[in-house]
N, C-alpha and C positions, 0 to 999 in steps of 0.2 A: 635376392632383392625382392623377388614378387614370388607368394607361394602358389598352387595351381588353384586354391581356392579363392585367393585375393582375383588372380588374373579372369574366373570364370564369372567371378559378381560384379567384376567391372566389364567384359565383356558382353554380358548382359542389359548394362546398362548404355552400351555404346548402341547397340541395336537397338532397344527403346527411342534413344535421340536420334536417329538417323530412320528410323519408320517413320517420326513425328516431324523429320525435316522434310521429306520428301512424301508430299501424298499424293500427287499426281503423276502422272507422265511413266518415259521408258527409265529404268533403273538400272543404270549398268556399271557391276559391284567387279574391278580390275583390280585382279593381284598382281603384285610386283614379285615375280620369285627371284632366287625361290626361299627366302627369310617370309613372305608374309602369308604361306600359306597353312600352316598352324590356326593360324589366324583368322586368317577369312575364312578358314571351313566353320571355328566355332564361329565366329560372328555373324555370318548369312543365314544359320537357322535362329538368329534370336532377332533379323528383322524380317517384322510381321505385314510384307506385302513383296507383289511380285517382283522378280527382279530377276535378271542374267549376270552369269558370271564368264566372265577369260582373263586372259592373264598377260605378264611381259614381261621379258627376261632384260635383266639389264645388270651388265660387274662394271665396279669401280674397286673391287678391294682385291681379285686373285687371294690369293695366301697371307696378305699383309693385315695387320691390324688399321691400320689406316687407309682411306680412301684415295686412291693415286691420283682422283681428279679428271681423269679419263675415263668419260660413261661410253660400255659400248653397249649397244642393241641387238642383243641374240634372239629375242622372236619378238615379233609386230602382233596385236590382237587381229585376229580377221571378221570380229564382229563391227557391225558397222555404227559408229558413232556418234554421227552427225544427228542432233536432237534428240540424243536423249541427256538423262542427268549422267557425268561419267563421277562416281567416287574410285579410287586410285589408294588401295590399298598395301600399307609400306608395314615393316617389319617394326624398322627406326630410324627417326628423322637424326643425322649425324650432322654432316656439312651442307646437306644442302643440292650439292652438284648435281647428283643423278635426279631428286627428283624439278632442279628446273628445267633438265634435259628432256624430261617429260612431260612435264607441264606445258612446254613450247610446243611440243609433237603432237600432242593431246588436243593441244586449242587450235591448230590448225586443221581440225578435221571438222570443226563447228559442232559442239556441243551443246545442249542445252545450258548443261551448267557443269564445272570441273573441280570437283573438292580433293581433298587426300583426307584419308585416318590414317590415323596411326598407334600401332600399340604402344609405344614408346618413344617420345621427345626430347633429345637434350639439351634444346634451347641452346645450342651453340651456333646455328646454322647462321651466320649471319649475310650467306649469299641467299640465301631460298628468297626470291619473288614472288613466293604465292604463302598464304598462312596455312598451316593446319588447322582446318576445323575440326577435327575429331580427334581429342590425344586420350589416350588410354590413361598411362601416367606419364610423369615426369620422369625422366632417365639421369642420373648421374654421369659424371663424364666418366666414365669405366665403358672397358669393352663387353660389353654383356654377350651373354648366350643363352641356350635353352627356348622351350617353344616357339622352335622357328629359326631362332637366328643362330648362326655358328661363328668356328674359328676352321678356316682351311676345312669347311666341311663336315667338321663333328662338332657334338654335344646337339642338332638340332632337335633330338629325340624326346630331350629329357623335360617335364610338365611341367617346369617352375622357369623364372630366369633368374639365374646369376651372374656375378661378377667374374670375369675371365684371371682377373689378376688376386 
């Protein structure tokens, strides 16, 4: 779907728009693993001001191709949130569920401001509450894999993304 050098001249260009959004204040760059961290490693050296990083473990899929619906919460960030900007770094936006689970968790801690990117969007979410403001590309409905994202664990290695099927 995405070759490594398609995905590296757009992640470059995500970090330009996200230095340009945010010029003030605490910047605090949360990956969602463990799918978005591929990701947020290239993407935090391509935006050009200070910022912290932690992360949040959150399954909704176990071994299945589909999302069960059921977000659980395996680690909580211990950095502290309230006033800064939080961006909420995902793998790919699918249904929805997990990140409105987060989004609700997230804004109860008082934020400055609460965005999500994303490498990949499939415009199918039609629960998500909140927009992505940062999409990488647009995703097909196919189960993808590669940089970052798996199937029951593998292929996260590999520098491109493809099509599972």
């Amino acid at each position: 779907m995405y070759d490594a050098d398609t995905i590296e001249a757009r992640v470059q260009e995500l970090g330009a728009d996200i230095t340009a959004a945010y010029p003030d204040g605490d910047l605090l760059v949360l990956g969602l693993l463990k799918g978005s961290f591929i990701f947020l490693s290239d993407l935090v050296r391509h935006i050009a001001r200070p910022l912290q990083v932690d992360f949040l473990v959150a399954s909704s899929y176990g071994d299945a191709m589909e999302s069960s619906g059921v977000v659980r919460l395996l680690y909580d960030p211990e950095t502290e949130l309230e006033g800064k900007h939080i961006l909420l770094v995902e793998d790919i936006v699918d249904s929805g569920r997990t990140l409105n689970r987060l989004i609700e968790l997230l804004g109860d801690r008082k934020p400055r401001s609460l965005e999500i990117c994303a490498l990949l969007h499939k415009h199918i979410a039609t629960e998500l509450h909140h927009p992505t403001r940062f999409i990488g590309f647009d995703a097909p409905h196919e189960f993808l894999v590669g940089y970052g994202l798996d199937h029951a664990e593998n292929f996260r290695h590999l520098p491109y993304v493809a099509s599972l099927q």
